[in-house]
C-alpha positions in Angstrom: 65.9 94.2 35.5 63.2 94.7 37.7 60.5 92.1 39.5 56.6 92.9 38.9 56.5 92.7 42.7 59.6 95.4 42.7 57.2 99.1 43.4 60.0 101.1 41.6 58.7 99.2 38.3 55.1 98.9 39.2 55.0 102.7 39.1 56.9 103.6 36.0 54.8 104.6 33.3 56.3 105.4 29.8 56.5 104.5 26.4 60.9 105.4 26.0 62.9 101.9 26.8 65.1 102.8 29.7 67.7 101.0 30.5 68.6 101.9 34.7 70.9 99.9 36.6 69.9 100.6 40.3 71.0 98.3 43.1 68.9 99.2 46.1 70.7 97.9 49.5 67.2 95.9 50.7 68.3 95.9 54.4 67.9 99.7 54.7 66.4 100.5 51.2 69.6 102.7 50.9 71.0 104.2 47.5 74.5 103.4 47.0 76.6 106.8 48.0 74.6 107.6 50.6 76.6 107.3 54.0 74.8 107.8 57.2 76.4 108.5 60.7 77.1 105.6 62.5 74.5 104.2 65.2 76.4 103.5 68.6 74.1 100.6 70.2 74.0 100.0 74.0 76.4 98.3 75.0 76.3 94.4 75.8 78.1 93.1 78.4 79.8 89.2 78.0 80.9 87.9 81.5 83.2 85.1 81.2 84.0 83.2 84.1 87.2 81.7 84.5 88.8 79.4 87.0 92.5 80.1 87.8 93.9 77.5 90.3 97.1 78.2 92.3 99.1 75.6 93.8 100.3 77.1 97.6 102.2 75.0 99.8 102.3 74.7 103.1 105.0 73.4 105.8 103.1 71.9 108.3 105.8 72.1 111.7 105.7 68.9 113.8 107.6 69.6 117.1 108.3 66.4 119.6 108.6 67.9 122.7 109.9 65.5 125.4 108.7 66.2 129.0 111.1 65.0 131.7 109.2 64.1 134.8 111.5 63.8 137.7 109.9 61.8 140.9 111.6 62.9 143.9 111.5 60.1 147.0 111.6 62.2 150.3 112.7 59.9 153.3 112.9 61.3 156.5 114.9 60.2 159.4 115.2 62.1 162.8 118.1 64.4 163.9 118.5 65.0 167.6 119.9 68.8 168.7 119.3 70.8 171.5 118.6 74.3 171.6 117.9 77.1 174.3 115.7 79.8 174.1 116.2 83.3 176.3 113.1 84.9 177.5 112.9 88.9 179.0 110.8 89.8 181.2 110.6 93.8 181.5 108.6 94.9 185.1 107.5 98.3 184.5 107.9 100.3 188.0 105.7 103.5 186.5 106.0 105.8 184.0 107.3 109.1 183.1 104.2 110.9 183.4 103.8 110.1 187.0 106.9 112.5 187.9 105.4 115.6 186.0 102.5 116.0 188.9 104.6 116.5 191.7 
């Protein structure tokens, strides 16, 4: 039955008992039956954050490299030749353009 603080029952007025089963939905004061379309809300986003490691090796190349210095000792001692050397002298007695004014 109905609550005195229900104001489906505070309004009925009658002298006839009536028995009515009605089961009111209180979250949208809905009748049963009744379907409405449905009410897309904005979306909501979640971000989850997530932390993936990854193992990546690495060769690391170590090279020895082996540098060689060779020390060369330069000794000198003399070595006695003889040479000759051949000079020419050319003597110029005039020239060619001398004979072309005669």
């Amino acid at each position: 039955m109905f609550s005195d603080s229900n104001s489906f029952n505070q309004n009925f007025f009658g002298d006839a008992d009536v028995n009515v089963d009605v089961d009111f939905n209180m979250s949208n004061n809905m009748m049963p039956g009744s379907v409405s379309q449905p009410i897309i809300e904005p979306m909501q986003e979640r971000v989850v954050n997530r932390t993936i490691m990854h193992e990546v090796p690495h060769v690391c190349p170590i090279r020895t490299k082996i540098i060689n210095n060779h020390v060369y000792r330069h000794t000198y001692s003399p070595a006695y030749s003889c040479c000759e050397e051949n000079v020419c002298t050319n003597v110029q007695c005039g020239s060619c353009c001398c004979f072309n004014n005669r």
